[in-house]
N, C-alpha and C positions, 0 to 999 in steps of 0.2 A: 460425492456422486451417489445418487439413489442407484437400489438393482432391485430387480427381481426374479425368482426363481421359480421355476414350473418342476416339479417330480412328475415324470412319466414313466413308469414300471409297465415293463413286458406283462402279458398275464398268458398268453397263449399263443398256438398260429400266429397271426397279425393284428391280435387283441392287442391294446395299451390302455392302464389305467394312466390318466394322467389328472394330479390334485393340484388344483388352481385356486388360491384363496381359500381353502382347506373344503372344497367343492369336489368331487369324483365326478371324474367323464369320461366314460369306455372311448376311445378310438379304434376303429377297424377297418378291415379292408372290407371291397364284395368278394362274393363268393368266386367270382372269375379268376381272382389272384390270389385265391389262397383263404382269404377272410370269411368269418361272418357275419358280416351286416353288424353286429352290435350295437356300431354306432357311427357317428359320422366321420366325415374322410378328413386328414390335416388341412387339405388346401381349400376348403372351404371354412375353414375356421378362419381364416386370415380374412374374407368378407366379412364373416358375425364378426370378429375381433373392429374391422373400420366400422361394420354399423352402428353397432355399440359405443363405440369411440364416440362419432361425430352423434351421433343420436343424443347420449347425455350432453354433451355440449349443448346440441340445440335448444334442450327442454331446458334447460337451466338460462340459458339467457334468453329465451322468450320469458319463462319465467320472471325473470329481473325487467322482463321489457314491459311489463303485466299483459302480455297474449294469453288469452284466454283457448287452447287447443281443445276439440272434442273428438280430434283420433289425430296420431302420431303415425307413421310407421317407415320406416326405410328400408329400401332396396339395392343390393350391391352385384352391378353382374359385374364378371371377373373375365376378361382372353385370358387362354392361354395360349402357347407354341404348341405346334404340332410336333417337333421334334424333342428327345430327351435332352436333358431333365425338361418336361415339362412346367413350366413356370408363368406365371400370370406378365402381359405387357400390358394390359392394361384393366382399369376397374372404372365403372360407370354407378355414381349413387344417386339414385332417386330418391327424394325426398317428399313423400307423400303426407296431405295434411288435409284436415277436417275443419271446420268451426265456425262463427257467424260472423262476416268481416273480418277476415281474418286481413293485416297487413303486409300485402306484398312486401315492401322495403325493411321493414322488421324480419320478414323469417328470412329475403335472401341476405341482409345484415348478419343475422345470427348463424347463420352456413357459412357465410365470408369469413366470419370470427373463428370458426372450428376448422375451417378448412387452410388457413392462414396462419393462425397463431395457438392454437391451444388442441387439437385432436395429434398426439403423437401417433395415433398407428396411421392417420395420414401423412404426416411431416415423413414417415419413415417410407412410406410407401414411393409417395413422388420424389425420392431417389432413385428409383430403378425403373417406374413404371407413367405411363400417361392416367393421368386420373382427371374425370369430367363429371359432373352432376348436373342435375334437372331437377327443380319444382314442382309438383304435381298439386293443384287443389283440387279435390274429390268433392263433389257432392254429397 
């Protein structure tokens, strides 16, 4: 069974370095709770962590599908509880794209693919959470 492991070291107040893939990334709080701004807050990282996920999934099997993209980008809003722990119920990913004919049934294929069978920080997510997405072609 694969693992992997995240070091996240205190540095101050509610500073955290934490080295991910031998990467550094300040975590902080705002200033309201003690923090300074440094950097960005944990539970926003679990959004970039699913965009990223299903993201590289998409470009790689349009990729193999030869879609030709001229902008990528994805969007993940996230609920949360009003009450503590504060925790996400649910996440909405938009998937935004660019490019000259591009095939509907091909990009919503290769989202069906990542969202289904190959993005684990989805699979892990739709354990605990409602998760829904949307296509967007942009001009």
């Amino acid at each position: 069974m694969a693992k992997e492991t995240v070091n996240v070291e205190w540095l101050e107040n509610m500073a955290f370095k934490a080295v991910i893939n031998g990467h550094e990334i300040v975590i902080d709080a705002g200033d309201k709770v003690g923090g300074e701004n440094r950097g960005p807050r944990p539970k926003p990282f679990m959004l970039a962590s699913l965009a990223g996920c299903t993201g590289m999934d998409v470009v790689s099997i349009l990729k193999k599908m030869r879609v030709k993209l001229d902008y990528f980008n994805v969007v993940v809003e996230g609920e949360l509880t009003e009450e503590h722990p504060k925790h996400f119920i649910k996440m909405h990913v938009i998937y935004e794209f660019k490019g000259k004919d591009l095939p509907i049934e091909k990009l919503q294929k290769a989202i069906d693919l990542s969202e289904e069978r190959y993005c684990g920080v989805s699979a892990t997510y739709k354990e605990t959470m409602e998760m829904t997405s949307e296509i967007r072609i942009l001009n």
